[in-house]
Rosetta silent file (secondary structure, phi, psi, omega in degrees, C-alpha in Angstrom):
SEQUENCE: XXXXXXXXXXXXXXXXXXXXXXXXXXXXXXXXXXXXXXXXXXXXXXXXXXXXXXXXXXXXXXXXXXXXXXXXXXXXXXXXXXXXXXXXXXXXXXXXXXXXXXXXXXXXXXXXXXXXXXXXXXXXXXXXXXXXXXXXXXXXXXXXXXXXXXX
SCORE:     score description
SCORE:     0.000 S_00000001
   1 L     0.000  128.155  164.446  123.510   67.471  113.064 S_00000001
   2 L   -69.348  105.884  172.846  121.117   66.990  110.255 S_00000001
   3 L   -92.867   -8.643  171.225  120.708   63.483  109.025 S_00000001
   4 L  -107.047  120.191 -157.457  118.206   63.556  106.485 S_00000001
   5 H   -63.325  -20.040 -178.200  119.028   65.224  103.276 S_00000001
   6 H   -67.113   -7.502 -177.776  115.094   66.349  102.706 S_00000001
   7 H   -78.717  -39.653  167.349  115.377   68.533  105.685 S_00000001
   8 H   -92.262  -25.205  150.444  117.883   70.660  104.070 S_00000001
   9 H   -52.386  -25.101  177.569  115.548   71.039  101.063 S_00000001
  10 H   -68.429  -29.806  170.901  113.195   71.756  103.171 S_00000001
  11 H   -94.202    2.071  170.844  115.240   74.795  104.489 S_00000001
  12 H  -102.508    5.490  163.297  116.171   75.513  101.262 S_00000001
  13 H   -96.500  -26.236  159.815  112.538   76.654  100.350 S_00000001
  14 H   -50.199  -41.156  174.060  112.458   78.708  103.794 S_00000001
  15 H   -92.460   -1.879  168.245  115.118   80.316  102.653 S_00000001
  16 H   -51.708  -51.438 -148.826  113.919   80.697   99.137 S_00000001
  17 H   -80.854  -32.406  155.843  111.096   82.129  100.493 S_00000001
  18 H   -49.877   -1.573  176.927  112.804   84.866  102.756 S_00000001
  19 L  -118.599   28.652 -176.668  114.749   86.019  100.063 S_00000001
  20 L  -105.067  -11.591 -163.697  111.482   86.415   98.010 S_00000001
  21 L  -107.936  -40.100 -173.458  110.534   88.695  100.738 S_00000001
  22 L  -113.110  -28.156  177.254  113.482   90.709  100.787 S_00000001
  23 L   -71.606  151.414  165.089  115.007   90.750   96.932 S_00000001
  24 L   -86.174  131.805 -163.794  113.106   93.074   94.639 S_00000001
  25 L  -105.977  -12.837  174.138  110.628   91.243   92.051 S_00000001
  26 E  -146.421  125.506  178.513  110.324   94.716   90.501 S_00000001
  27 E   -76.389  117.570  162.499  112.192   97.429   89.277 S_00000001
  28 E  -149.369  158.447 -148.993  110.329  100.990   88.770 S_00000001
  29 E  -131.843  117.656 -174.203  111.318  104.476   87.708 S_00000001
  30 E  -151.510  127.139 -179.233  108.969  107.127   89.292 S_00000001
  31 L    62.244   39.663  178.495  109.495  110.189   89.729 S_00000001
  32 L    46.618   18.923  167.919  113.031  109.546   87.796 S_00000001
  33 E  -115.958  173.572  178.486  114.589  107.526   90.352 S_00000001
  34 E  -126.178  113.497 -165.544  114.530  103.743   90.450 S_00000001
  35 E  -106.043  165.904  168.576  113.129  102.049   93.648 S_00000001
  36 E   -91.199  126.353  176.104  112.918   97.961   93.887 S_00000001
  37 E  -117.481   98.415 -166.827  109.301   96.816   95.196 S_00000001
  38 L   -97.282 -157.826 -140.171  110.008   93.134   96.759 S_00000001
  39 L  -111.493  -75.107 -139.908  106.745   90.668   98.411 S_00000001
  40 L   -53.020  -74.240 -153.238  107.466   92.455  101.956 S_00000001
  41 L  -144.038 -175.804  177.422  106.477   95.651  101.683 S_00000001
  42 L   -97.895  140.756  164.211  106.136   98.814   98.923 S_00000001
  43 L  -100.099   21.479  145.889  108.739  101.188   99.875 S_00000001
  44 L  -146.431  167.049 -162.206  107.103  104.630   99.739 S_00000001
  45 L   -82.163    7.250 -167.618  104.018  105.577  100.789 S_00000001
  46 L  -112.284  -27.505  169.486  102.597  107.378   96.930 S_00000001
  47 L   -62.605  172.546  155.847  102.544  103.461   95.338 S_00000001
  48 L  -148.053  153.473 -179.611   99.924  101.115   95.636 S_00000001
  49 L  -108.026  136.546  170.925  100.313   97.866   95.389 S_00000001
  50 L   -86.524 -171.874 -158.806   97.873   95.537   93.448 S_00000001
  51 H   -60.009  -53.165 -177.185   96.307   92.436   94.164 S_00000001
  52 H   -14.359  -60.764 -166.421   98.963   90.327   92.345 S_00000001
  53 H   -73.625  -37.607  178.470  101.437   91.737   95.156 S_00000001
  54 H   -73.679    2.443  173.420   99.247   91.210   97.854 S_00000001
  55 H   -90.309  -65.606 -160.245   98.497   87.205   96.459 S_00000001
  56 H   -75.346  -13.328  178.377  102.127   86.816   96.553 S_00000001
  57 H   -82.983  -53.175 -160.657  102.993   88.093  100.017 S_00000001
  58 H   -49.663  -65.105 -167.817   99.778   85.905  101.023 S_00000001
  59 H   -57.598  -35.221 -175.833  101.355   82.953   99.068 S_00000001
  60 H   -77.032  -45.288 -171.963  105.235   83.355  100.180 S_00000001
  61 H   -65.868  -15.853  170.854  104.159   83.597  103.674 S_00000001
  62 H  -108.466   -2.680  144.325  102.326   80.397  103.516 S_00000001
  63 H   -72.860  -11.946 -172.408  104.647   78.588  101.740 S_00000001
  64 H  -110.029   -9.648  174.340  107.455   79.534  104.205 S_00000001
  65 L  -103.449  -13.353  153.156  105.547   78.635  106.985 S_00000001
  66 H   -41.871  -61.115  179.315  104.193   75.625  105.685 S_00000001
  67 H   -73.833   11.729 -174.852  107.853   74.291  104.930 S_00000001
  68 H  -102.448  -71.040  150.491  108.680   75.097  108.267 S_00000001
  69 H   -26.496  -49.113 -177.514  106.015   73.007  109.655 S_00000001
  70 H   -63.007  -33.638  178.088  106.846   70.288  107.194 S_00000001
  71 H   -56.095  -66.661  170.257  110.427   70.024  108.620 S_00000001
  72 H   -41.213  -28.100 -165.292  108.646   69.265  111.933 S_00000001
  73 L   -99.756   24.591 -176.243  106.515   66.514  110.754 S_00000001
  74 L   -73.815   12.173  153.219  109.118   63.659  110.082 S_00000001
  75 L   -87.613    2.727 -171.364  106.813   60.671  111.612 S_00000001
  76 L  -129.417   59.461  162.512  104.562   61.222  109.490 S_00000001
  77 H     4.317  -75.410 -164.193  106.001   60.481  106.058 S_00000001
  78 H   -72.310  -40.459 -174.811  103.136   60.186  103.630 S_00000001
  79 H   -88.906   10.700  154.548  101.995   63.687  104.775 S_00000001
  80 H   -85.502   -4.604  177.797  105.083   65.477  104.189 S_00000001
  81 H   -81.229  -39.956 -172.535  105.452   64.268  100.290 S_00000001
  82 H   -60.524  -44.331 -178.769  101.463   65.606  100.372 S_00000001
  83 H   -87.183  -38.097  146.102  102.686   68.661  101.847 S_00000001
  84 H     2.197  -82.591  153.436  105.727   68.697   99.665 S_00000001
  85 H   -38.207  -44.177  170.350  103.843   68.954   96.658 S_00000001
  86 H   -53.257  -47.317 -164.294  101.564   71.542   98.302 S_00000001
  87 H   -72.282  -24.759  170.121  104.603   73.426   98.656 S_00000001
  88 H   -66.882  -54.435  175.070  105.346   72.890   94.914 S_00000001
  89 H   -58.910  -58.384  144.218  102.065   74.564   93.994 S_00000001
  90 H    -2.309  -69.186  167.626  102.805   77.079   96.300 S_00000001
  91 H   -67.959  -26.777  177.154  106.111   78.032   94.909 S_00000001
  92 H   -84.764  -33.127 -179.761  104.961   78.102   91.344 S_00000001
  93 H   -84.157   -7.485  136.015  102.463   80.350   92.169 S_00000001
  94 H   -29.588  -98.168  178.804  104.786   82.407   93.810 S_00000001
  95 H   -29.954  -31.588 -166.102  107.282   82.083   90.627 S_00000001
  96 H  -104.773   -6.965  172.322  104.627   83.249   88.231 S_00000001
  97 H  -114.334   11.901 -178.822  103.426   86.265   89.745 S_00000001
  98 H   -97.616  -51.561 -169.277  106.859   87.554   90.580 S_00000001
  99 H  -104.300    8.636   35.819  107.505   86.919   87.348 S_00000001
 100 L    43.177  -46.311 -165.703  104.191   87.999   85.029 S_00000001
 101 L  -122.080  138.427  149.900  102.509   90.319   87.219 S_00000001
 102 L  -153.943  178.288 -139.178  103.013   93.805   88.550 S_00000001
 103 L   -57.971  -24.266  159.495  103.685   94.850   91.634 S_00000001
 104 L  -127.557  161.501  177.264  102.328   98.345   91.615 S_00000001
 105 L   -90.049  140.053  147.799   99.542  100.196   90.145 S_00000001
 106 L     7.152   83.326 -156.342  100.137  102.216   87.131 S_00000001
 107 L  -140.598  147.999 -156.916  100.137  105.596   88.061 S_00000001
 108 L   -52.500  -23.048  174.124  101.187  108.898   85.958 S_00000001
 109 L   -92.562  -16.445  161.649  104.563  109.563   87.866 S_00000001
 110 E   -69.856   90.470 -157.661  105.496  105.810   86.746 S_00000001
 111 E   -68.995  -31.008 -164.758  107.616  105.889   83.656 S_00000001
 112 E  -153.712  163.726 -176.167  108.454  102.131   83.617 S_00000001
 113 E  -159.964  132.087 -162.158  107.907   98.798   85.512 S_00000001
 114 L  -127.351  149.894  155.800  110.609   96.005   85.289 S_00000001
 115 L  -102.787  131.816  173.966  110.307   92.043   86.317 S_00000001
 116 L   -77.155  133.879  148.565  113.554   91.003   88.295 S_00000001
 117 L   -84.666  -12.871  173.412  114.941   88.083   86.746 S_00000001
 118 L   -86.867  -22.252  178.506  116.341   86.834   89.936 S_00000001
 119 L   -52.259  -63.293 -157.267  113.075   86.771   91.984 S_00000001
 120 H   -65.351  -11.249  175.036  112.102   84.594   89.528 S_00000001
 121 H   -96.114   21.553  172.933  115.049   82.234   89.384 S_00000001
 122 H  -120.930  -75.171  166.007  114.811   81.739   93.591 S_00000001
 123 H   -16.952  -53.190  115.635  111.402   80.753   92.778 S_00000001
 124 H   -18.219  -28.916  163.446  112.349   78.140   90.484 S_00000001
 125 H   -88.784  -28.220 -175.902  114.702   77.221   93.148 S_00000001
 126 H   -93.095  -46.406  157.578  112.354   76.576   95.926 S_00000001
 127 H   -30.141  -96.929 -150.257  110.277   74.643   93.318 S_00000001
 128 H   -55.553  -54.600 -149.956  113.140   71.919   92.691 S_00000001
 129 H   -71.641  -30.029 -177.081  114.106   71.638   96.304 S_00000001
 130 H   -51.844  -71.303  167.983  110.262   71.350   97.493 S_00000001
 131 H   -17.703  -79.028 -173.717  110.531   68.310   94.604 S_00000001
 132 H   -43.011  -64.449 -142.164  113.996   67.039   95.926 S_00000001
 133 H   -72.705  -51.057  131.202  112.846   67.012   99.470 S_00000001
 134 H     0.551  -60.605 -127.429  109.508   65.053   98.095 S_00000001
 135 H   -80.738  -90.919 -177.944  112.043   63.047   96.349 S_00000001
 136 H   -32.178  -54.033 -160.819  114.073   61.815   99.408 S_00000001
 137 H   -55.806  -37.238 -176.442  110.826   61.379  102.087 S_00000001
 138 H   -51.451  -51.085 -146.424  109.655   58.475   99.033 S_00000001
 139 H   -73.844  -19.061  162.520  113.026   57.230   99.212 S_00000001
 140 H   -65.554  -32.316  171.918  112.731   57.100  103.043 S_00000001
 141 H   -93.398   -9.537 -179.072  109.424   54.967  103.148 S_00000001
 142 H   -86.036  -41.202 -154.643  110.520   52.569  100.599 S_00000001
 143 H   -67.569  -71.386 -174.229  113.617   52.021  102.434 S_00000001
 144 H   -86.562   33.152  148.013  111.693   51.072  105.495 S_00000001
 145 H   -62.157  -27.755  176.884  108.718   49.251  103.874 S_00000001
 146 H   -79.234  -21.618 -148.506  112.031   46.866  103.003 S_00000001
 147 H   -86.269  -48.826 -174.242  113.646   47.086  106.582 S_00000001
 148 H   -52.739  -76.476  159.853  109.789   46.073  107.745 S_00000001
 149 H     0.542  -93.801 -155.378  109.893   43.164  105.101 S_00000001
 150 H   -62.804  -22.946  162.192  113.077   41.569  106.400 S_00000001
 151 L   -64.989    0.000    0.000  111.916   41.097  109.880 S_00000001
């Protein structure tokens, strides 16, 4: 059983970040069909992907293993709000190129290029919980900086 609520924020930016991996951050119409292009991978072999997408697979994967790690680290307090925060930065930079930049290059059979609005609202979700979970681990050393106190 999980007793500390920052632990489930903490798994709720792992799974932000798997479903940043698997949802499509972009919609494009090539060759008059419409494929989805997610973090993971391009799904035919005539795209390319540009940096942007390779920065964000770079970013998600080290944000999901990071919070994974972080989960792990619960004697050591002060450096999970530090990685917390890391994890904040992390996710916004995430959020902003899923939702700003895109995902393939430009290329004469590409009629159109769409931003998913949901990539960017799971982003924005792994943000606040990275926060919350930040939140709690404070509220966990002040409690026992008092419980120290009263002995």
């Amino acid at each position: 059983m999980i007793q500390r609520k920052q632990t489930l924020f903490l798994l709720l930016v792992v799974f932000s970040a798997l479903a940043l991996v698997m949802i499509p951050c972009n919609y494009i119409v090539h060759n008059g069909s419409t494929l989805g292009v997610s973090l993971f991978s391009l799904y035919t072999t005539e795209l390319t992907g540009t940096v942007w997408h390779y920065t964000g697979m770079i970013l998600d994967g080290v944000s999901l293993t990071l919070a994974l790690i972080t989960i792990f680290l619960y004697k050591q307090r002060v450096l999970q709000v530090r990685l917390c925060f890391l994890l904040m930065l992390l996710e916004l930079g995430v959020t902003l190129i899923v939702s700003f930049c895109p995902m393939v290059e430009k290329t004469e059979g590409i009629t159109s290029i769409e931003n998913s609005g949901i990539a960017s609202i799971i982003g924005v979700i792994g943000m606040m919980s990275a926060y919350l979970a930040a939140r709690y681990i404070k509220k966990d050393i002040e409690l026992l900086k008092s419980a120290d106190r009263i002995r």
